[in-house]
N, C-alpha and C positions, 0 to 999 in steps of 0.2 A: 504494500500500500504506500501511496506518495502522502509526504509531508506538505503540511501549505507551507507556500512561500512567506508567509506573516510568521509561521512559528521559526520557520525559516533562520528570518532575519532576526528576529527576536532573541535565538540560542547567538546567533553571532555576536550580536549587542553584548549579550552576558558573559560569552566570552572574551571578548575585547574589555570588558570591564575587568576578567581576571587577569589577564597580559598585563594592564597595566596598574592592576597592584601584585602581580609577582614583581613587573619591571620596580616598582617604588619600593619591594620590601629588598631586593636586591642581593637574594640570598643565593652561594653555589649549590646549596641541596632543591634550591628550584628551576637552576639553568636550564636541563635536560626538557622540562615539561614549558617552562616557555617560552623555547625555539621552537618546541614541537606543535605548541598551541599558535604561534605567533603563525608558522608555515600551513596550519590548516585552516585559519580566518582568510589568510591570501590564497590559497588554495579552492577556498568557498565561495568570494568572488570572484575569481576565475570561472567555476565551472557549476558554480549553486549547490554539489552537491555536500548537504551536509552531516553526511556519515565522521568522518574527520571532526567536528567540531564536536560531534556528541562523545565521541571515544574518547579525544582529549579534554572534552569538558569533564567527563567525568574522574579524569584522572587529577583535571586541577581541584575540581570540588571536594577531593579527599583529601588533597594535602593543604588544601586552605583551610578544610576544617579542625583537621590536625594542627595543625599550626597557628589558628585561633584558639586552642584551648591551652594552650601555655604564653599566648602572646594575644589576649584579648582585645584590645586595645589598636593592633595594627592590621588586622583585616576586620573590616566592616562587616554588619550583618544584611545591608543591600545587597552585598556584592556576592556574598554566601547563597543569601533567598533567592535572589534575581538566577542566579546558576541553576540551583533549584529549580525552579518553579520553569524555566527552559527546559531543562533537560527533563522533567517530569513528563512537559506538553510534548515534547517531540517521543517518547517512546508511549505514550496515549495515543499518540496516532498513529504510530507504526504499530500498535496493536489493532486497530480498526478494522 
């Protein structure tokens, strides 16, 4: 089943919202995940599809979350929910 292009853009939003609070938290234990996330938002509008964006979104939503709970204060809870709540809509649809 296709995803709308609203949730689409919506998952990229939230993840370009995580890119750049890895890029501000500026740590080497988050290099790997955001190059890898940075190369699947350009990668997504290149070509729309956004498998890449879900696989690494979910990879960054684990290690934000982890990483807010010893460092509350330096990832936000927008930016956590907002991942969230993308990544939620886009495999609700790919369930349909």
């Amino acid at each position: 089943m296709k995803t709308t292009l609203k949730n689409n853009e919506k998952l990229k939003k939230s993840c370009n919202d995580a890119v750049l609070t890895l890029e501000k938290l500026n740590l080497e234990q988050f290099k790997d995940t955001l190059g890898q996330l940075k190369w699947c938002v350009g990668s997504y509008e290149f070509d729309k599809n956004p498998i890449g964006l879900n696989e690494l979104g979910q990879v960054a939503l684990k290690d934000l979350k982890a990483f807010k709970k010893g460092n509350s204060r330096k990832v936000t809870k927008k930016v956590i929910d907002g991942l969230e709540k993308s990544l939620l809509n886009y495999q609700e649809e790919l369930s349909l």
